[in-house]
Residue frames relative to the residue before (quaternion, step in Angstrom):
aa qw qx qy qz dx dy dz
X 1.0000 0.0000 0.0000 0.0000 0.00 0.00 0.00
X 0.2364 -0.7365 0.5786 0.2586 3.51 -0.79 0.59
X 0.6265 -0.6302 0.3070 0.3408 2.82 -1.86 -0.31
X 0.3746 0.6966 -0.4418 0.4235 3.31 1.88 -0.09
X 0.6533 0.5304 -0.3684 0.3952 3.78 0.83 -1.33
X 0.8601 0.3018 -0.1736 0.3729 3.80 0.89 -1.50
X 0.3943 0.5883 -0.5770 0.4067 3.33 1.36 1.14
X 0.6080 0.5641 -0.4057 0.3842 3.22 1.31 -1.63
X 0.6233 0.5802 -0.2968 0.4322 3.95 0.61 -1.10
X 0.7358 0.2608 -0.3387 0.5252 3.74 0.49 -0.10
X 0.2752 0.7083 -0.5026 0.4123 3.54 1.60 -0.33
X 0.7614 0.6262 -0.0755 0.1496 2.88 0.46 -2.25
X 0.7676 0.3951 -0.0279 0.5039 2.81 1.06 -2.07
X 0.4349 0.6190 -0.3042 0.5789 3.51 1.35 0.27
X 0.6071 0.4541 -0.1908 0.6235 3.57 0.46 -1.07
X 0.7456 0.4933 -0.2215 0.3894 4.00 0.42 -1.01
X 0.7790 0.3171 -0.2259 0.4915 3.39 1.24 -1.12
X 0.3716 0.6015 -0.4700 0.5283 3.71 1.74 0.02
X 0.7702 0.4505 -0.2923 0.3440 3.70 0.58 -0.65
X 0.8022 0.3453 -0.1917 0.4478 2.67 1.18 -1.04
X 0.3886 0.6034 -0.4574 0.5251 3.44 1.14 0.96
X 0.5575 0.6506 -0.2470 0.4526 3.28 1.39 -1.06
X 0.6655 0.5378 -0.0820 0.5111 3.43 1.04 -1.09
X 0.7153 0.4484 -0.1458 0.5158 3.53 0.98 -0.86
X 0.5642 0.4379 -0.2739 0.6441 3.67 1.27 -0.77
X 0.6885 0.3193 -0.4045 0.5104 4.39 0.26 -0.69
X 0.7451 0.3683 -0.3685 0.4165 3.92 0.71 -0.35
X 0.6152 0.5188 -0.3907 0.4468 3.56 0.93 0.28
X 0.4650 0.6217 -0.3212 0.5424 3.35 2.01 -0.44
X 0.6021 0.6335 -0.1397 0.4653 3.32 0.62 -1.46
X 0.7531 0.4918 -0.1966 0.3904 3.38 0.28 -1.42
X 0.6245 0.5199 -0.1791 0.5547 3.61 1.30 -1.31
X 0.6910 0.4636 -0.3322 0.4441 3.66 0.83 -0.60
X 0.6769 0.5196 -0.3765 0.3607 2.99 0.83 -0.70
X 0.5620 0.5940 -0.4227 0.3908 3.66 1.29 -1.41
X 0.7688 0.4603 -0.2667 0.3548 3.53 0.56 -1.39
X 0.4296 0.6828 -0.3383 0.4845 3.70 1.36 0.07
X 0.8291 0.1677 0.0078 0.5332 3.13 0.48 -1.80
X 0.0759 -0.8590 0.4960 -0.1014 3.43 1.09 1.01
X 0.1025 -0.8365 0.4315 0.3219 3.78 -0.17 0.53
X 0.4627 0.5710 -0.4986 0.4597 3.80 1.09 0.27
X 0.6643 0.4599 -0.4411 0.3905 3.92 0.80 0.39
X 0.7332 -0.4237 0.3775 0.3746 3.28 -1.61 0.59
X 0.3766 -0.7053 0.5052 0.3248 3.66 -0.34 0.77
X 0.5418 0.4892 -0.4215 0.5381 4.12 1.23 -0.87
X 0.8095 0.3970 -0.3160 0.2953 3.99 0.20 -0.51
X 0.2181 0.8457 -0.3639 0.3238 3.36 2.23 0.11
X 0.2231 -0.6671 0.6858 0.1867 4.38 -0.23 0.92
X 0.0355 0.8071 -0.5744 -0.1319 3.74 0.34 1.20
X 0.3735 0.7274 -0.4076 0.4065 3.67 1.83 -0.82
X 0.8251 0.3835 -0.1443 0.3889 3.50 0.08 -1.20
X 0.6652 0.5150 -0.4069 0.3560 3.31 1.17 -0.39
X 0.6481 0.6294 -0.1485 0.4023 3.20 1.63 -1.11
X 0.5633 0.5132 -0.2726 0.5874 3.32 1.46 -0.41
X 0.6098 0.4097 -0.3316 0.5919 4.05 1.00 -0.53
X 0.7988 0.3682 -0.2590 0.3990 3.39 0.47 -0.41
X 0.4871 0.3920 -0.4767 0.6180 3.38 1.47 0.64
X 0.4351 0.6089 -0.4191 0.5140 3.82 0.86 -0.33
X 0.7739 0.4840 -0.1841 0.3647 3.33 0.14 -1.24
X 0.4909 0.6816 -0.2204 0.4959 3.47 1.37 -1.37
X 0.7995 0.3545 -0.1368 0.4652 3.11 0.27 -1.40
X 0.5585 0.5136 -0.2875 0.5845 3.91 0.99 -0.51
X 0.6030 0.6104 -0.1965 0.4745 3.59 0.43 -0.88
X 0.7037 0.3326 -0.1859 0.5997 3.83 0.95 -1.59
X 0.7092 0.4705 -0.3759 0.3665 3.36 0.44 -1.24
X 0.6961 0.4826 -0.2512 0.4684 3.52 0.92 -0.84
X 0.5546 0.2731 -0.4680 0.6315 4.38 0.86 -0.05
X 0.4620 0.4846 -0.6590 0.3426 4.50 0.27 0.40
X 0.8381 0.4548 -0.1693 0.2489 2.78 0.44 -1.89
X 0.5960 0.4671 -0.3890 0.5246 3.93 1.45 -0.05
X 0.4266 0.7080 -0.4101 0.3854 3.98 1.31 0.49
X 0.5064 0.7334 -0.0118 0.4534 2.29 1.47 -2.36
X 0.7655 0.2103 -0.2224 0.5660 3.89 0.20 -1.77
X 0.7053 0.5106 -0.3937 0.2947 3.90 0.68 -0.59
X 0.6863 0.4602 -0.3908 0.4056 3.50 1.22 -0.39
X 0.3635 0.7215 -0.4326 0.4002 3.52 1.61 -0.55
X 0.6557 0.6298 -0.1329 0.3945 3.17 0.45 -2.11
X 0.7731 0.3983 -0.2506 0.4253 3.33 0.60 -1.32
X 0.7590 0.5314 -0.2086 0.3132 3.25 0.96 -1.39
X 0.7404 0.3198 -0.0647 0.5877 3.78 1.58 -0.68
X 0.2298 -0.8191 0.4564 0.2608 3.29 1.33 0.33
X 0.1119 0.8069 -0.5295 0.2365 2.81 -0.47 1.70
């Protein structure tokens, strides 16, 4: 392995864990909206169930994109000991 290859790779894996913070900070955002949505001291009839279900496909997708991207840093890791 050279060293051009295991700079690019930490290039990488840098670039991966900026993201995948990125991901973790919009699902902890998410996450807080949602409690305060589905508050259980509200009227279940007054419940934005529309809106909750749309964040929680929102989430879904944040959630996958974000167990790729810790594969991604673990095979990196694995492959260039890092």
């Amino acid at each position: 392995m050279s060293n051009n290859e295991l700079l690019i790779a930490k290039g990488r894996l840098s670039e991966l864990n900026e993201r995948y913070k990125e991901f973790e900070m919009k699902a902890e955002s998410l996450l807080i909206q949602l409690r305060e949505i589905l508050n259980p001291l509200s009227d279940f009839l007054e419940l934005d169930l529309e809106r909750v279900l749309m964040m929680a496909k929102e989430f879904r997708v944040l959630q996958l994109n974000a167990r790729e991207c810790l594969f991604q840093i673990d095979r990196l890791k694995e492959t260039y000991n890092l």
